[in-house]
C-alpha positions in Angstrom: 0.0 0.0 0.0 1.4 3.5 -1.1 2.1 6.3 1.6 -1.0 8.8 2.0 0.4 12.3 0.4 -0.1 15.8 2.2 -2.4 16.4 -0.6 -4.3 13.4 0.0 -4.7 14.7 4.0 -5.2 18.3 3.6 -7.9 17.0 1.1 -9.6 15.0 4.0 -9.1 18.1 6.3 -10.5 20.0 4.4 -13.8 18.1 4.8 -14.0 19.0 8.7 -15.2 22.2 9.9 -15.5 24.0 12.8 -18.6 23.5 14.8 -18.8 26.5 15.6 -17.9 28.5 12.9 -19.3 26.5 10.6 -16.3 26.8 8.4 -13.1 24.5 6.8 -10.3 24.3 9.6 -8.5 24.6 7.0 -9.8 28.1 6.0 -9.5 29.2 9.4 -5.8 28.7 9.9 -6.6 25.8 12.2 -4.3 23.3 11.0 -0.7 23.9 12.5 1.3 21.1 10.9 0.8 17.5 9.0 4.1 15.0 9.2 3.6 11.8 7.3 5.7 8.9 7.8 7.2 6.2 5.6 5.0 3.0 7.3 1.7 5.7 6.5 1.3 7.2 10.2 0.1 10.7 9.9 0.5 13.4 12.6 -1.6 16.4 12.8 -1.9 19.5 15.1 -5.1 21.2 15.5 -5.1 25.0 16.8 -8.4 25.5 19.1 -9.7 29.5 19.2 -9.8 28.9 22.8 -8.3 27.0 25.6 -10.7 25.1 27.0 -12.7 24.9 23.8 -16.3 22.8 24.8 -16.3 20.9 21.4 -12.8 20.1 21.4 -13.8 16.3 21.8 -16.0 16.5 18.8 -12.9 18.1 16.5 -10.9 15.7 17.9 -13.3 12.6 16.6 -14.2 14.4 13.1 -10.2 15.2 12.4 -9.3 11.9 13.4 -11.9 9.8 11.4 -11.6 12.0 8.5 -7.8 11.4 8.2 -8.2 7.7 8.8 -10.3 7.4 6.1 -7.5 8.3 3.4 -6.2 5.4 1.9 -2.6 4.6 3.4 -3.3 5.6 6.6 -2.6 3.0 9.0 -2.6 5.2 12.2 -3.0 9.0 13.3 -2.1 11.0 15.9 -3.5 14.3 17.0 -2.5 17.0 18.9 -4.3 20.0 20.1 -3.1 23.1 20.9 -4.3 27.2 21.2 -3.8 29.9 18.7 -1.8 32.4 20.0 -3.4 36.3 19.8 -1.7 36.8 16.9 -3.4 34.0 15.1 -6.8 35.0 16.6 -6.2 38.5 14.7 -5.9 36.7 11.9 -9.3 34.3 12.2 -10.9 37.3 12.9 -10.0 38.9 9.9 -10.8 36.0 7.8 -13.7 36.1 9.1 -14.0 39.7 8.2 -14.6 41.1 12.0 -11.3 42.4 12.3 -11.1 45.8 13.5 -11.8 48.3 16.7 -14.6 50.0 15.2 -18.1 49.1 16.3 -19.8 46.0 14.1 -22.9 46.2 12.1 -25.7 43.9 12.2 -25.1 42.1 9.3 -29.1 40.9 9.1 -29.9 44.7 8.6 -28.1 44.7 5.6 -29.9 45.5 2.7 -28.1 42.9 0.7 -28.4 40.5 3.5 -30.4 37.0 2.4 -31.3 35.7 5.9 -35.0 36.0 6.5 -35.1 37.1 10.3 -38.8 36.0 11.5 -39.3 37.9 15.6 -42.1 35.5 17.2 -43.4 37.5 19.6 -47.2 38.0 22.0 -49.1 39.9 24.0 -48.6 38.1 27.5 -46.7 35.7 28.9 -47.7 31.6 29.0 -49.3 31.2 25.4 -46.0 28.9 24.4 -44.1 31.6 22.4 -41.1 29.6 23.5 -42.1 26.3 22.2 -42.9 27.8 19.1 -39.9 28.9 18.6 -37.7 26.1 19.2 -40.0 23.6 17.1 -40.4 26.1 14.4 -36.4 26.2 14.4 -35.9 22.3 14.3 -38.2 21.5 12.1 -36.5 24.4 9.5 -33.4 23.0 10.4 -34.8 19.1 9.4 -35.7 20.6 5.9 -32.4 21.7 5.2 -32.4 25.2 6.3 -29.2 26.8 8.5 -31.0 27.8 11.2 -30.3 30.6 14.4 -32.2 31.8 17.7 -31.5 34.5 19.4 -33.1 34.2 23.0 -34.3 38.2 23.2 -36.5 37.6 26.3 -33.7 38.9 28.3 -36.0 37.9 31.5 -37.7 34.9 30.8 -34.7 33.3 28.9 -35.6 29.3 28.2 -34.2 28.6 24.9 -31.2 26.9 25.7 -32.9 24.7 28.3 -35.2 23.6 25.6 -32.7 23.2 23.4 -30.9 21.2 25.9 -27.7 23.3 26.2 -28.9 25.2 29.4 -25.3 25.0 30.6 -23.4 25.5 28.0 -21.2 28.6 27.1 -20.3 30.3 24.0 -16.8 30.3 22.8 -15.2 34.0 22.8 -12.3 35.1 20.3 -11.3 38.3 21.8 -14.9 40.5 21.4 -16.1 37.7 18.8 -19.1 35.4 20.3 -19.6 32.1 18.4 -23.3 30.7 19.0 -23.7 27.9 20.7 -24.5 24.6 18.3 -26.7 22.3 19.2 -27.2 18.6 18.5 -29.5 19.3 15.7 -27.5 22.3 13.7 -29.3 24.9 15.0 -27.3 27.9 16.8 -28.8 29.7 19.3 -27.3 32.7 21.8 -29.1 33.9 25.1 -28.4 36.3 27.8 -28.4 33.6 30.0 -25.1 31.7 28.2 -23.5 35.4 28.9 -24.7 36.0 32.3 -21.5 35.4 35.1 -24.2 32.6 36.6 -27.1 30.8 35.4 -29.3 32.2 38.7 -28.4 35.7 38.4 -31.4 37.9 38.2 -31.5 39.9 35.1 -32.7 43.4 36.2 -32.1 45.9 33.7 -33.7 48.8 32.0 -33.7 50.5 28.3 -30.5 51.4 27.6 -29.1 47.9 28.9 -31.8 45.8 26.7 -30.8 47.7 23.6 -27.3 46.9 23.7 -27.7 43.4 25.1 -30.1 42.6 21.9 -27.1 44.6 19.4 -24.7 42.5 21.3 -26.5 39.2 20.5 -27.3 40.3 16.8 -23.5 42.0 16.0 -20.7 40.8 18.8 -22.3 37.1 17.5 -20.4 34.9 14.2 -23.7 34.1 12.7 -22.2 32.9 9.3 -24.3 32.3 6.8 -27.7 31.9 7.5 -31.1 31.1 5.8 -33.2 32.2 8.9 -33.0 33.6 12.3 -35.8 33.5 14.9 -36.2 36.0 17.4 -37.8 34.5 20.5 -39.0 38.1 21.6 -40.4 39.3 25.4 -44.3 39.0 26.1 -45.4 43.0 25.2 -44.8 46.1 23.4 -41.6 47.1 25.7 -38.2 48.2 25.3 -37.0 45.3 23.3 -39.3 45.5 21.1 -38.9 48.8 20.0 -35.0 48.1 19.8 -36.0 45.3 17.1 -37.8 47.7 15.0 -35.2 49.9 15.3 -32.2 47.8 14.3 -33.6 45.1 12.4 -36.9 47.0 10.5 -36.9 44.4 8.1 -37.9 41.2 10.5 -41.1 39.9 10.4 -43.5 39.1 13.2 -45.2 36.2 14.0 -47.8 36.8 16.7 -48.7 33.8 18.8 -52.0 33.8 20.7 -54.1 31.5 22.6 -57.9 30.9 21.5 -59.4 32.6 24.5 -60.6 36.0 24.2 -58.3 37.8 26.9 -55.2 36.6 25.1 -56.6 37.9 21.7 -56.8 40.8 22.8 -53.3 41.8 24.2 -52.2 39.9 21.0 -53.5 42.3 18.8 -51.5 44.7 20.8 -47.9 43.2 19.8 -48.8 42.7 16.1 -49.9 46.6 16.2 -46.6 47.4 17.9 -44.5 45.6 15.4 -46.4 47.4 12.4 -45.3 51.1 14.4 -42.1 50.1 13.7 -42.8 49.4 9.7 -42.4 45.8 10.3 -44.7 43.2 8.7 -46.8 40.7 10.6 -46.8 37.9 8.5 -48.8 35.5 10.4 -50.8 34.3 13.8 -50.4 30.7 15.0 -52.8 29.8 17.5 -50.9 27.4 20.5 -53.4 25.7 22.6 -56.3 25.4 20.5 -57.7 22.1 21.4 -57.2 19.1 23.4 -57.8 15.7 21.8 -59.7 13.6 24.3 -59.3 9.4 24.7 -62.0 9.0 22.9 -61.1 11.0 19.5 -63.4 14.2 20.0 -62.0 17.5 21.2 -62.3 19.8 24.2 -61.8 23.5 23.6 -60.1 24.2 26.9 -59.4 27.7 26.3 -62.2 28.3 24.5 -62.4 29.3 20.6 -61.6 31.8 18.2 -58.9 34.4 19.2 -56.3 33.5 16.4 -59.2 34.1 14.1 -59.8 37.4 15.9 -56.4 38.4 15.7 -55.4 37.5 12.4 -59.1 39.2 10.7 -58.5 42.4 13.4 -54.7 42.8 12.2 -55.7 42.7 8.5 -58.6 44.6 8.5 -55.8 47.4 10.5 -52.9 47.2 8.3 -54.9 46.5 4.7 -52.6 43.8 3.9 -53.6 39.7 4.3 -52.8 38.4 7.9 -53.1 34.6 8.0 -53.5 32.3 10.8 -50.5 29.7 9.9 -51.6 27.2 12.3 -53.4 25.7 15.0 -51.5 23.5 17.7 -53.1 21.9 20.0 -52.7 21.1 23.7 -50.2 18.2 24.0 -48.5 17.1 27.0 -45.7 16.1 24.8 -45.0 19.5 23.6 -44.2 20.6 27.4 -42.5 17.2 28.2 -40.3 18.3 25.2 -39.6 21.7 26.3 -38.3 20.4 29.5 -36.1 17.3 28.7 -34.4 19.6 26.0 -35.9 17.4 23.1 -38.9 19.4 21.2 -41.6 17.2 19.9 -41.0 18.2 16.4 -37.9 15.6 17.3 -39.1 13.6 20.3 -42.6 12.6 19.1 -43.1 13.9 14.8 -46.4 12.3 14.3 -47.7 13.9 16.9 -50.5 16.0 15.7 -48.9 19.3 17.6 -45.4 18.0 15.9 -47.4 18.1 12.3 -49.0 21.4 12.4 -45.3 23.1 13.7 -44.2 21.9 10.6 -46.5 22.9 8.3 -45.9 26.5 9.6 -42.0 26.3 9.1 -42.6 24.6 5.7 -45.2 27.6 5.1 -42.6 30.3 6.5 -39.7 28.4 5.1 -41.3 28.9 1.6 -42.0 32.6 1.5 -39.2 34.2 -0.1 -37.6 37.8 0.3 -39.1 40.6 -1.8 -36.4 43.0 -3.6 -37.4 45.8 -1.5 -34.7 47.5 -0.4 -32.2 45.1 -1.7 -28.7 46.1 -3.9 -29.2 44.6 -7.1 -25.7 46.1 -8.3 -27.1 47.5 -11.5 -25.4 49.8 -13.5 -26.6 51.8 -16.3 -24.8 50.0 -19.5 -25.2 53.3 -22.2 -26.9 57.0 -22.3 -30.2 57.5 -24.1 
């Protein structure tokens, strides 16, 4: 059998990137050095961002089994060590956040091609959360790259339903990477950030603004197809910062059926159209419970995402839809808390059905030219 060549293994590391990043380690100046030997024993060093890296295990398996799996191999060796500052400098600039100055949202971009979807309600309880999390998954299961930023700077729970509660975010100098989880999706909360998962969050205005640019700028999103915005219950502070900086989300208003939940609903689809952002849907949560016996018990009564979506579109002279009704499913909750949504845990569930059919129907819509570069340039005079 013929010796593997450096070709042959930068090839095969070429094919491992970054979990975090999301990138080539090879791109990202991650590879330190290769030394082949004569009876096909390769040697590799690996340069983590960070000491202490949390997915250094999984790097270690994908470089290893990537390498083994070039013809000649009989053996590798790996090594791990840190970049050095100067090296960070230079990830950063590949990465094209080098520099002092302050960092731009790149979502807010008008040639930017993420669709950034803010799911937000009226009051607390009606499963905006849940929503958000199984809408993410099951984008992510159709082939989507997928993030969450956790903007309920008080009630933070995406993580936990993500089930990296305790997990931190790796920081290159200023630069935050999100936090992967087992399903590809990234997400970032103020409670990965926070000095200790019980500190109390007790901040005003000026605080929540640059806590949501910090999430949306200081974060490496890479290249997205959508980001969700799991927003506060309300029309408060953060959600007049995400008109402000990112006019060009869209909201999703989530409501319950009953009549007091309607109502405050209305309220946070209003507030999002103040700040010139579309509402682009309601999804009912709760709207029914199936009973043993295959008929159904309107617990919270009936009717409020009807309300809300006819009451929005008769306001703003534009078609609100309601993009689903899910019902009441102690499987959605037992989800949320085991860190294993039901779009994953339990997909034939009927609650795990109609969340998909709301990503597929989001998923689908694509992004109108409004406001978009189109780099045309004017080929003669007339």
């Amino acid at each position: 059998m013929s010796t593997p060549t450096l070709e042959q293994v930068n090839a095969a590391l070429a094919t491992v990137n970054d979990p975090e990043i999301k990138q080539p380690i090879t791109d990202l100046g991650m590879v330190d050095s290769v030394d082949i030997e004569d009876d096909g024993r390769v040697r590799v060093k690996v340069l983590l961002t960070v000491a202490g890296c949390p997915l250094k295990d999984t790097i270690n398996r994908e470089v290893t089994a990537a390498v083994s799996g070039v013809a000649g191999v009989t053996g590798v060796e790996l090594e791990l060590g840190v970049m050095t500052a100067e090296q960070r400098a230079g990830l950063k600039d590949r990465l094209g956040r080098g520099g002092a100055a302050q960092r731009e949202i790149p979502f807010a971009q008008p040639g930017s091609l993420t669709k950034v979807y803010a799911i937000a309600s009226g009051k607390g309880g009606v499963g905006k959360s849940s929503v958000t999390v199984n809408l993410a998954l099951a984008m992510a299961a159709q082939g989507r790259r997928v993030g969450i930023v956790d903007a309920d700077i008080y009630g933070h729970s995406i993580p936990a339903m993500l089930g990296v509660g305790d997990s931190r975010p790796t920081q290159v100098d200023d630069l935050i990477m999100p936090v992967p989880t087992p399903s590809g999706v990234s997400v970032i909360s103020i409670g990965m950030l926070k000095p200790r998962r019980d500190q109390v969050v007790a901040w005003r205005g000026p605080m929540l603004d640059r806590a949501l640019v910090q999430m949306l700028s200081d974060v490496f999103w890479g290249d997205l197809d959508v980001l969700l915005l799991d927003l506060p219950p309300g029309t408060g502070d953060v959600a007049i910062s995400l008109g402000q900086h990112l006019p060009n989300a869209e909201v999703v208003v989530v409501t319950t059926p009953q009549e007091a939940a309607a109502e405050v609903a209305e309220r946070a689809g209003t507030m999002a159209s103040m700040m010139h952002q579309r509402v682009v849907g309601v999804v009912e949560n709760m709207s029914y419970l199936t009973l043993p016996d295959g008929s159904t018990m309107e617990v919270f009564g009936s009717g409020g995402g009807d309300r809300v979506a006819t009451t929005l579109s008769q306001r703003f002279g534009y078609d609100v839809p309601v993009l689903g009704r899910v019902p009441l499913d102690p499987s959605l909750r037992e989800g949320g808390d085991s860190g294993k949504p039901i779009v994953e845990s339990d997909p034939t569930a009927p609650a795990a059905e109609e969340l998909v059919k709301i990503a597929t129907a989001l998923g689908g819509r694509g992004r109108g030219l409004a406001g978009m570069q189109l780099g045309l340039t004017p080929s003669s005079k007339f």
